[in-house]
NUFI-878020 format. One line per 4 residues: number of its first residue (from 1); for each residue z, x, y of C-alpha. Coordinates in Angstrom, 1 decimal, m for minus. Example, Ala and Ser with C-alpha at 12.3 -4.5 7.8 and 13.67 -1.06 7.14 Angstrom:
<rs>
1> 7.8/12.3/m4.5  7.1/13.7/m1.1
</rs>
This chain:
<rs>
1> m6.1/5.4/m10.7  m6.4/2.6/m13.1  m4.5/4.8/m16.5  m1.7/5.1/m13.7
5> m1.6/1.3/m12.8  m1.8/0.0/m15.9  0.8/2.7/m17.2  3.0/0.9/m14.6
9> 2.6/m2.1/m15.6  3.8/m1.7/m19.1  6.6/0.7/m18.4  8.7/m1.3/m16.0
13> 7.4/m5.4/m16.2  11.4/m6.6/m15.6  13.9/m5.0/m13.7  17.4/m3.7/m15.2
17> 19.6/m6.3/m16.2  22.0/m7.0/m14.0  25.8/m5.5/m14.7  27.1/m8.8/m11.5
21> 28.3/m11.5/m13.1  26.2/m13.3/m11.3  22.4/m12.2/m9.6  21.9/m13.8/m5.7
25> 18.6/m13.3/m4.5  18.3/m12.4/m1.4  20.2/m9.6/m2.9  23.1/m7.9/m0.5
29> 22.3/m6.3/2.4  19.1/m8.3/2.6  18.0/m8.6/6.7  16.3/m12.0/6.6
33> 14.3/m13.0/9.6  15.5/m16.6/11.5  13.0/m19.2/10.3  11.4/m17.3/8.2
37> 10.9/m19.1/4.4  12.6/m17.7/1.4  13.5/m19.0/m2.0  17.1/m18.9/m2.5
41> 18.2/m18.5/m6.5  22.0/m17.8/m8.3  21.5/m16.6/m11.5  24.2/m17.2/m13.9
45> 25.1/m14.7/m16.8  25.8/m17.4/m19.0  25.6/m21.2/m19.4  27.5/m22.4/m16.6
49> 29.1/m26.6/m16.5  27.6/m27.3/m13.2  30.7/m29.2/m12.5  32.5/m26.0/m12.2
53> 29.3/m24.0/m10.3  30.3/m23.4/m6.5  28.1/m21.8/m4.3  28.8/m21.6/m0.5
57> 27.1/m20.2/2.9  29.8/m18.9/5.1  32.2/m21.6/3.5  30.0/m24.5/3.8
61> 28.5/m26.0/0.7  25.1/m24.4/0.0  23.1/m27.9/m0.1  24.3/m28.9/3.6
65> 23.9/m25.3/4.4  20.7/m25.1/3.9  19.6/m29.2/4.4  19.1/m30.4/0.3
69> 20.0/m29.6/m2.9  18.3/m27.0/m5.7  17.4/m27.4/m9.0  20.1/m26.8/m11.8
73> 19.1/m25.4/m14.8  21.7/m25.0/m17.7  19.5/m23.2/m20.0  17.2/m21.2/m18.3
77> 14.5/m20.5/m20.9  16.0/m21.9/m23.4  19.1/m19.1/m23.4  22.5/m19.6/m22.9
81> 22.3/m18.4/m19.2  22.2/m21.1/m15.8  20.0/m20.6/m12.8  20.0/m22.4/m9.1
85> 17.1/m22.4/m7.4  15.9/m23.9/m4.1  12.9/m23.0/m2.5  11.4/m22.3/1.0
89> 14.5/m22.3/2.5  15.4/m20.7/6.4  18.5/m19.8/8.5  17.8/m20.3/12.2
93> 21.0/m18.9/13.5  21.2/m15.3/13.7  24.5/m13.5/12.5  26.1/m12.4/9.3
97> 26.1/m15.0/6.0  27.9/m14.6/3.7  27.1/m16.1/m0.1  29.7/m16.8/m2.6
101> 28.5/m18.0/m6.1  31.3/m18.9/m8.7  31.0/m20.1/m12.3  34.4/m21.3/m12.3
105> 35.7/m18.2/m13.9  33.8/m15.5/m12.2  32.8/m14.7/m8.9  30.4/m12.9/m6.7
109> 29.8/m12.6/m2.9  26.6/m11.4/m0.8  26.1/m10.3/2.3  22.8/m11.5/4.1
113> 22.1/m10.6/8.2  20.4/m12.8/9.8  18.3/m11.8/12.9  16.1/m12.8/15.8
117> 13.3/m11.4/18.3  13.0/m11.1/21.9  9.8/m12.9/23.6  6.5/m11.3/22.5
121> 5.5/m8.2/23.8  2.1/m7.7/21.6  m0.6/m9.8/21.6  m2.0/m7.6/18.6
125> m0.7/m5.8/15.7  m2.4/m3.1/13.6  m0.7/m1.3/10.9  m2.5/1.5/9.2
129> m1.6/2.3/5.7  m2.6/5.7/3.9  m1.6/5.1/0.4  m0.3/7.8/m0.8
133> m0.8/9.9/2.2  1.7/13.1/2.3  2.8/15.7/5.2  0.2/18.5/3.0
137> m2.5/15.6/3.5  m1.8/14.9/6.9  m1.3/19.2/7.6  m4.5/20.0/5.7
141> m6.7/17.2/7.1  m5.8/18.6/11.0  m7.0/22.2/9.7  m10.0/20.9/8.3
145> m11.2/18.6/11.4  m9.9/20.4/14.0  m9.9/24.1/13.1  m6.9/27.1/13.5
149> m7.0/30.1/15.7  m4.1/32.5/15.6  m2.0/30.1/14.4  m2.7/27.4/16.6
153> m4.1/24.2/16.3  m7.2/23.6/17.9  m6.4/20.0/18.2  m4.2/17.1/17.1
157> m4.8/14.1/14.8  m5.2/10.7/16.4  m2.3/9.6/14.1  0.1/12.4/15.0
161> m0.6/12.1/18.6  1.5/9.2/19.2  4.6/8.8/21.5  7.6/7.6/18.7
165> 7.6/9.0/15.1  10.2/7.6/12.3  11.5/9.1/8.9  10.6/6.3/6.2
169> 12.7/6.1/3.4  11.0/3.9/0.8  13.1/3.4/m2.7  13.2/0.0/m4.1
173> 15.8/m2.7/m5.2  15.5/m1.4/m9.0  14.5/2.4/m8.1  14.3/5.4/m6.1
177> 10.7/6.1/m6.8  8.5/2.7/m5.6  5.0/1.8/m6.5  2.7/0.9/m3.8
181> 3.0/m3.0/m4.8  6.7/m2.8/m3.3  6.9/m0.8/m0.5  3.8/m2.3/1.4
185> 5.7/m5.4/0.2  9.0/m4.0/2.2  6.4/m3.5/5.4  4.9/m7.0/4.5
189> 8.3/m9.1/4.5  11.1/m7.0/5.6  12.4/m7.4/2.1  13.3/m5.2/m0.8
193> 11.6/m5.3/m4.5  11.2/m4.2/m7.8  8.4/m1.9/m8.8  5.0/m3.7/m9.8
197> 6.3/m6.5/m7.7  4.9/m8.0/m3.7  6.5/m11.0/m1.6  8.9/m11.8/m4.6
201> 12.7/m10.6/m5.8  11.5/m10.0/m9.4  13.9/m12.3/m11.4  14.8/m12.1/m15.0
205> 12.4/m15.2/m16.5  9.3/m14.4/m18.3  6.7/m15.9/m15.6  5.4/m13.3/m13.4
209> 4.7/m16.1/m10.6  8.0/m17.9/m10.2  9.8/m15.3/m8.6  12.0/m16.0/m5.3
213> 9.6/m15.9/m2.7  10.2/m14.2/0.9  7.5/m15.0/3.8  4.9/m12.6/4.8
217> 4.0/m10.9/8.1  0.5/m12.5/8.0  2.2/m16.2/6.7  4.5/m16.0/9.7
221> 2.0/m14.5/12.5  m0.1/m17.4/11.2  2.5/m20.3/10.7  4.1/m19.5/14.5
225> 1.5/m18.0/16.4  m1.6/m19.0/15.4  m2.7/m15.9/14.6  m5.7/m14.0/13.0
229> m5.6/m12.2/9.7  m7.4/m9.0/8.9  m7.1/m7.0/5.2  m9.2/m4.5/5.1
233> m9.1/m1.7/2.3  m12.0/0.7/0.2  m9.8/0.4/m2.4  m10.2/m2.9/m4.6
237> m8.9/m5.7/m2.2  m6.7/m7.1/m4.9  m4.9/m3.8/m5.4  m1.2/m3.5/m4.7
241> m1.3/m2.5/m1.0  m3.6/m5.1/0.5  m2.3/m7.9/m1.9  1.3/m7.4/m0.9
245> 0.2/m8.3/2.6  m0.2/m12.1/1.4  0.4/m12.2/m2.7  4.0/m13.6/m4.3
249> 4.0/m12.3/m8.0  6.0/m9.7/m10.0  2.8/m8.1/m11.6  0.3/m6.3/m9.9
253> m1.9/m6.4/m12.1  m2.5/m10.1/m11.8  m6.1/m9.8/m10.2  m7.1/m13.2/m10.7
257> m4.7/m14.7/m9.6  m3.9/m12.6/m6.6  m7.9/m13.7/m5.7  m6.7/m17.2/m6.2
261> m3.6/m16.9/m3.4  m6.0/m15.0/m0.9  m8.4/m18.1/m1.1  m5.5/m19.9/m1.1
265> m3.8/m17.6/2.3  m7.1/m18.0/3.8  m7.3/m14.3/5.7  m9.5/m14.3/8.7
269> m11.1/m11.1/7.2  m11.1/m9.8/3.7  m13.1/m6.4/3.6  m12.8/m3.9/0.7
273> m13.8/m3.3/m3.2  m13.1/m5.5/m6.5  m15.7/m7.8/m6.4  m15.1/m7.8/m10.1
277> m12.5/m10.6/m9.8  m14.0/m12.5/m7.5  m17.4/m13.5/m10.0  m17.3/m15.9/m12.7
281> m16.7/m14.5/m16.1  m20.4/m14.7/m17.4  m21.2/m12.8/m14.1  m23.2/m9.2/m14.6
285> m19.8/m7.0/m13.5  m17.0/m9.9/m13.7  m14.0/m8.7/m15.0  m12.6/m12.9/m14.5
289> m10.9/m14.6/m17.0  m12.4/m18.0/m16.4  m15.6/m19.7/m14.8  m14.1/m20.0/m10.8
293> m16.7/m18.4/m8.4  m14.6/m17.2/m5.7  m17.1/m15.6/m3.8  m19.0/m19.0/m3.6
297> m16.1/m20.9/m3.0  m15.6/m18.5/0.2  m18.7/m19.3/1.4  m18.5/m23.0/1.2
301> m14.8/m22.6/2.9  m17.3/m21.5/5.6  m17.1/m17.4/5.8  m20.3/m15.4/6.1
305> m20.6/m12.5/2.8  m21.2/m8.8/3.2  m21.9/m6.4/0.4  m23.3/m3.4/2.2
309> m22.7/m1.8/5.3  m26.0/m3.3/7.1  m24.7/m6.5/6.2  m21.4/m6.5/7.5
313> m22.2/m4.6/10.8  m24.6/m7.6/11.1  m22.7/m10.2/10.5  m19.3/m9.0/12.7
317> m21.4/m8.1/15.5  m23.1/m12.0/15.7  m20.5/m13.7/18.5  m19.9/m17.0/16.1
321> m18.6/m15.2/12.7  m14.8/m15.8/13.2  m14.7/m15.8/9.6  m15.7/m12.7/6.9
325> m15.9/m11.4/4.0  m17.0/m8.4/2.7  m16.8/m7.0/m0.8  m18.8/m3.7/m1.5
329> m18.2/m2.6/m5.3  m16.9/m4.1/m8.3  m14.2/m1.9/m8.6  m12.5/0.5/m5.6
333> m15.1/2.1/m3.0  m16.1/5.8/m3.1  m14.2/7.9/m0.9  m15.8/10.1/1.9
337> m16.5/13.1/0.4  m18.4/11.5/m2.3  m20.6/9.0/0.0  m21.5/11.2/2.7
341> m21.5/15.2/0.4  m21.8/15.0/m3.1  m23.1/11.3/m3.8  m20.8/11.2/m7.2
345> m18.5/8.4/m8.4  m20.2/5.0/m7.7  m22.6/6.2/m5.0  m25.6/5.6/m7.0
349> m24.6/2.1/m8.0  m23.5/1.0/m4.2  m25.3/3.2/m2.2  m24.9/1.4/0.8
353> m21.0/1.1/1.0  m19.5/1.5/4.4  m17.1/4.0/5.9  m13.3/2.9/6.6
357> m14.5/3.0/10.3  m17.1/0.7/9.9  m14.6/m1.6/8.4  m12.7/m1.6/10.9
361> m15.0/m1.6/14.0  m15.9/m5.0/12.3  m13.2/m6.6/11.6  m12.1/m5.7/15.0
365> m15.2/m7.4/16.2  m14.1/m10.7/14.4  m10.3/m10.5/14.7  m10.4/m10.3/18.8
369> m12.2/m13.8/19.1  m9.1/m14.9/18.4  m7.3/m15.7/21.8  m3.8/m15.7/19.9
373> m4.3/m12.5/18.7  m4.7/m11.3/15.1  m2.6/m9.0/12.5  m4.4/m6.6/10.9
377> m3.4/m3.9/7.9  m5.9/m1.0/7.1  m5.3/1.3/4.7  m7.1/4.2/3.3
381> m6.2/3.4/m0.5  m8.2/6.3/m2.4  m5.9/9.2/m1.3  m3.3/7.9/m3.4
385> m5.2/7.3/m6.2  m7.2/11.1/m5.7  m3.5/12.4/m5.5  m2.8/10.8/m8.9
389> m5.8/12.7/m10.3  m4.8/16.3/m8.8  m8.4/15.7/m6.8  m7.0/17.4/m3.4
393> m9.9/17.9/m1.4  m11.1/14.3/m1.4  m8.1/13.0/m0.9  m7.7/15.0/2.3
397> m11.4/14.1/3.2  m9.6/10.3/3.1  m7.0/11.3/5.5  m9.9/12.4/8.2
401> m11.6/9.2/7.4  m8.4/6.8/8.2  m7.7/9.3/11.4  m10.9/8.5/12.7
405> m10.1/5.0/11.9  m6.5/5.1/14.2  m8.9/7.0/16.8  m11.4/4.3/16.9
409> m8.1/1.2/17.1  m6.6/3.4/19.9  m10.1/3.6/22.2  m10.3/0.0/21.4
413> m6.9/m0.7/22.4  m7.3/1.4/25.5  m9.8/m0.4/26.9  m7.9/m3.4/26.4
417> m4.4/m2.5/28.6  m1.3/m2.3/27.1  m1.4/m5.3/24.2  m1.6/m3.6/20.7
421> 0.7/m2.0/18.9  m0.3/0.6/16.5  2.1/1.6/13.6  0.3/4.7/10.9
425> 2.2/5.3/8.0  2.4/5.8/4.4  3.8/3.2/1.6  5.4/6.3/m0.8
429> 4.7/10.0/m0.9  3.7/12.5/m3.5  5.4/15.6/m4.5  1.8/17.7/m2.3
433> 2.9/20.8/m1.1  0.1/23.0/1.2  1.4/26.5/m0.2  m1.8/28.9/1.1
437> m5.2/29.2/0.5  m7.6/30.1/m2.9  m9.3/33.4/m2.2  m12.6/33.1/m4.2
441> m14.8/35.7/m2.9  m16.3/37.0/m6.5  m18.6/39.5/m5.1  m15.5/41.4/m3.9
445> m13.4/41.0/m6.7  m15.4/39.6/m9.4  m12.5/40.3/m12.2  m9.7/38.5/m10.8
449> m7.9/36.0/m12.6  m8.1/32.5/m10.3  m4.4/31.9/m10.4  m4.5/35.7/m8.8
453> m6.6/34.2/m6.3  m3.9/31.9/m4.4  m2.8/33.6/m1.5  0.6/33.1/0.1
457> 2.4/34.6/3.0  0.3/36.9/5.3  m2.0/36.5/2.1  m2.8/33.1/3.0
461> m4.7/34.1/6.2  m6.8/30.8/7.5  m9.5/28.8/5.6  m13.0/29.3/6.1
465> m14.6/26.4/6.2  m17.7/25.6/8.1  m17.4/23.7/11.8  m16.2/20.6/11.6
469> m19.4/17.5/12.1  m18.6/15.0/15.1  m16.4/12.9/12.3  m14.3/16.0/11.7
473> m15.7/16.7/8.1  m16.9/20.2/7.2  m20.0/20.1/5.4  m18.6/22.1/2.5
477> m15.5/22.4/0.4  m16.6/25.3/m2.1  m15.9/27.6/0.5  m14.3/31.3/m0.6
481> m11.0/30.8/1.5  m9.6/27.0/0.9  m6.5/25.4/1.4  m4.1/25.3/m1.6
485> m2.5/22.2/m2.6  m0.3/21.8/m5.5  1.6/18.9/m7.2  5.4/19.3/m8.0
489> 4.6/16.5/m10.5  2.1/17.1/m13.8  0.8/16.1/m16.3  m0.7/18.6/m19.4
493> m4.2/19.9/m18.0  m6.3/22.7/m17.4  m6.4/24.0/m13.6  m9.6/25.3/m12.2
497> m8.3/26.4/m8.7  m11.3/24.8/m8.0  m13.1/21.7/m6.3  m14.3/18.9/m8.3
501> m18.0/18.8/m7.0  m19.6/16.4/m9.5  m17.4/13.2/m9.6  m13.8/12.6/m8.7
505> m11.5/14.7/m11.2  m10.2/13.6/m14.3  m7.5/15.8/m15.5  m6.3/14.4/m18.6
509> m7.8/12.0/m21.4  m6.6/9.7/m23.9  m4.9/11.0/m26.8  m4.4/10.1/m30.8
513> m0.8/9.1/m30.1  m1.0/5.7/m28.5  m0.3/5.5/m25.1  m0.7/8.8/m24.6
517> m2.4/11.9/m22.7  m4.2/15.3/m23.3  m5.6/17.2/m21.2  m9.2/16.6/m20.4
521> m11.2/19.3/m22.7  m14.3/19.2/m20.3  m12.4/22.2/m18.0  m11.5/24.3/m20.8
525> m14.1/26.4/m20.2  m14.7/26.8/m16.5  m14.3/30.7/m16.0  m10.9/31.3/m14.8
529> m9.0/27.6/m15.6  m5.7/27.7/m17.5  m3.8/25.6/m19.6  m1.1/24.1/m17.4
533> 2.0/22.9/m19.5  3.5/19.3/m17.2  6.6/18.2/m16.6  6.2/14.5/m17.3
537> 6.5/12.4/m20.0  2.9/12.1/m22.7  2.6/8.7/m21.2  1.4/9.9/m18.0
541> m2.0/11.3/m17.7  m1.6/11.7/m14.1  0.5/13.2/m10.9  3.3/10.6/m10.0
545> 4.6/9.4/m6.8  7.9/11.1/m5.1  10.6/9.7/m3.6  10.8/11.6/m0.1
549> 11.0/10.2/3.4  7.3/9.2/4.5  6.2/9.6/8.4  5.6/6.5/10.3
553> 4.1/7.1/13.9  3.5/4.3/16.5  2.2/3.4/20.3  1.6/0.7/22.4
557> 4.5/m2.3/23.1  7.2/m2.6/20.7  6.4/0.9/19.6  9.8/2.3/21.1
561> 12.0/0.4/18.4  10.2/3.6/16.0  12.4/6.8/16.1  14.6/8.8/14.4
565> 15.7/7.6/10.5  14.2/3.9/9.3  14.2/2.1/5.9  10.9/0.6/4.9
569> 12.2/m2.8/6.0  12.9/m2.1/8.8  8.9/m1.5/9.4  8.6/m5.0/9.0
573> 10.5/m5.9/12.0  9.4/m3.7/14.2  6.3/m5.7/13.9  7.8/m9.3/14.3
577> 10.0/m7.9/17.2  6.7/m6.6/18.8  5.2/m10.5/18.0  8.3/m12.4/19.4
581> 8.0/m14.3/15.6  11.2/m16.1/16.7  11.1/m16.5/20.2  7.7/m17.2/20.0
585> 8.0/m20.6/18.1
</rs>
């Protein structure tokens, strides 16, 4: 939610100085792909005679190490601290490095592993992303779209049923909790970041766009292989989870000019909301700093526009568009409880937005003219952002939609042979937990308190909500048994027990105090809500992200490297593995 970003972005803009004498990026431990680019930086402590700097590769001098020289800089802005810096650098022989900068005085060594890929064994790549998306989202949306009988499911979720399933951990270089800018970064490059920050080692200068740069998965599939590039999101596109897939900068929140390094990146396909940053600044809706028409500049750069569902169905399904882009709000899309139920949030404004399935059926459509193949990310962005606002039921209506997504990749894949591979996960988790069910039946028991209401144990029982449609949506959530599901992380508001059936919940408000939260006065009164004293700071008028293992499933070739414990970068090369991104070149 956009208090939540922008909350972000003021609490943690630079990462914790460092206590090394001196800062190497890549930082230690750092698995860098062979040949792929990086920006290679020593930062000094303090001002350093760069007659006495050494810095070495395995021994050798860095400059024939890696073919020419950096920059030196004595006083790096203007302080009494030196920085090296060479940029789009590579290592093409696979092993351990070993980095060694020295001031003279002080000293400090990294450890780097380099690594290869065996030939290509996927001709495609699809990796599904549902922001957010916890085991109670993932438990609750099977119940709901596939039903429970005496304890049994009555089916499984497309994602689930997969033949290899991982534990994800997903902490950061500067934290244990990560935003969603730097773990879809660590799927993205293989690398670790900072929080707020994607494709970059967030470094101590001011400028939140010279950071040290590591390649992404959609710069190498396209550099080596020729390859096509689908981002497709109903979140807004420039938002951290699709950006991270091709933007370098240390701040998130830089919309503009994350729409300036797409146009830049030139992605095959570019589907989701935040049109808002793509229209000139005297633009009805434009939320641009300056004059540029991106959206224009797309089209003369030659790809067909889409801004409601009929149009992009269109446009994908004519055999020449090789080439789209498709923006459908100003800000994020409604989710699917809203657009096909209860017609709140922006409905009325963009009536004609299209599902996450329609999304992807076209991009498919587009990506597969490609005869080298294509990388594509999906993600489901809004159940993240409902999870922030305590707004459970449409953020498990979310998790349906992006597992009808995975079903419709794996039919198309199917009917293909054996040459995609399919990864579902989630970039972080939140603290969710599916504890029972709300029994609301007031004409039995008209006088019972609502928190009363929340069965547990052989309480619990099974929800009752209506048969599933052919999507796997029940046509109601008000329903007097529903699931339960509560956040370990709150802020101060007033709990209902109840469904948010007119627009997507707000649980807290601005208060006096600067930069702070109350909670929002407009559920005071709903019969049966009570105050709810949270655990986190005034600053946060929303649920936070948790810092738990995340499940990543995965089939088709490549798909075996996924199993038992994983680190988020290691996500990363499961997909160039699968590609051959070495051995392919």
């Amino acid at each position: 939610m956009t208090r939540l970003a922008a909350a972000l972005s003021i609490a943690i803009l630079f990462p914790a100085s460092s206590a090394f004498a001196q800062t190497v990026y890549p930082i230690d431990r750092a698995e860098i792909l062979s040949s792929a680019k990086f920006d290679f930086k020593v930062e000094f402590s303090e001002k350093v005679d760069p007659a006495n700097m050494k810095v070495t590769v395995n021994g050798q001098d860095y400059a024939s190490a890696f073919g020419r020289a950096g920059t030196f800089v004595e006083r790096e802005e203007g302080k009494d601290q030196s920085a090296l810096t060479l940029r789009d650098v590579t290592l093409s022989a696979p092993g351990a490095v070993v980095v060694e900068a020295s001031d003279g005085t002080r000293s400090r060594k990294v450890a780097w592993n380099v690594y290869d890929t065996g030939p290509r064994k996927a001709k495609n790549v699809i990796l599904f992303i549902g922001d957010g998306m916890s085991l109670s989202h993932r438990v609750a949306a099977r119940l709901l779209s596939k039903g429970i009988a005496e304890g049994k499911s009555r089916g499984k979720l497309a994602m689930d049923d997969m033949p290899h399933m991982a534990l994800v951990a997903t902490a950061g270089s500067d934290s244990i909790i990560t935003d969603s800018a730097n773990s879809a970064s660590a799927y993205a490059t293989g690398h670790k970041s900072a929080v707020n920050a994607m494709g970059v080692y967030a470094d101590r200068t001011k400028d939140p766009f010279d950071d040290p740069r590591v390649e992404t998965i959609t710069s190498l599939a396209k550099r080596k292989l020729n390859m096509a590039i689908g981002v497709v999101s109903n979140t807004e596109i420039e938002d951290a989870t699709p950006a991270a897939m091709v933007a370098h900068t240390r701040r998130r929140a830089a919309y503009d000019e994350i729409v300036e390094q797409y146009f830049a990146a030139r992605p095959d396909v570019l589907l989701g909301g935040g049109s808002a940053n793509f229209l000139p600044k005297g633009a009805p809706g434009s939320k641009r700093k300056d004059e540029t028409d991106y959206i224009a500049r797309f089209r003369e750069a030659g790809y067909p526009v889409a801004t409601t569902a009929g149009e992009l169905n269109a446009l994908s399904a004519k055999p020449g568009t090789r080439q789209l882009l498709g923006l459908f709000a100003t800000g994020n899309m409604d989710g699917v409880l809203d657009r096909k139920f209860l017609k709140g949030g922006g409905v009325k404004k963009f009536p004609d937005q299209p599902d996450l399935t329609e999304q992807v059926q076209a991009a498919l459509n587009v990506l597969s003219r490609n005869e080298a193949g294509f990388f594509l990310m999906v993600e489901s962005g809004l159940i993240d952002k409902y999870a922030h606002a305590l707004d459970m039921e449409r953020a498990v209506y979310d998790t349906i939609m992006l597992d009808n997504a995975v079903r419709l990749a794996r039919d198309w894949a199917a009917k293909r042979g054996d040459d995609t591979l399919i990864l579902v996960v989630s970039d972080h988790n939140h603290p969710n937990g599916l504890v029972g069910t709300v029994n609301d039946d007031m004409s039995t028991t008209p006088n019972v308190p609502m928190r009363e209401r929340v069965g547990v144990y052989e309480k619990a029982g099974f929800p009752n909500y209506p048969a599933p449609d052919a999507e796997g949506y029940p046509s109601r959530v008000d329903v007097s048994r529903r699931i339960a599901i509560f956040s370990a992380s709150l802020p101060d508001h007033y709990e209902t027990f109840r469904p948010k059936l007119d627009n997507p919940n707000e649980p807290t408000v601005k208060a006096d105090d600067s930069g702070t939260f109350k909670p929002n006065e407009k559920f005071k009164d709903v019969p049966g809500a009570v105050l709810r004293p949270g655990n986190l700071p005034a600053m946060m008028g929303a649920s936070v992200h948790s810092g738990e293992d995340v499940i990543l499933t995965a089939t088709g070739p490549g798909s075996e490297r996924v199993k038992g414990s994983m680190d988020n970068t290691e996500v990363f090369r499961v997909m160039a593995d699968a590609l051959g991104l070495v051995a392919g070149q």
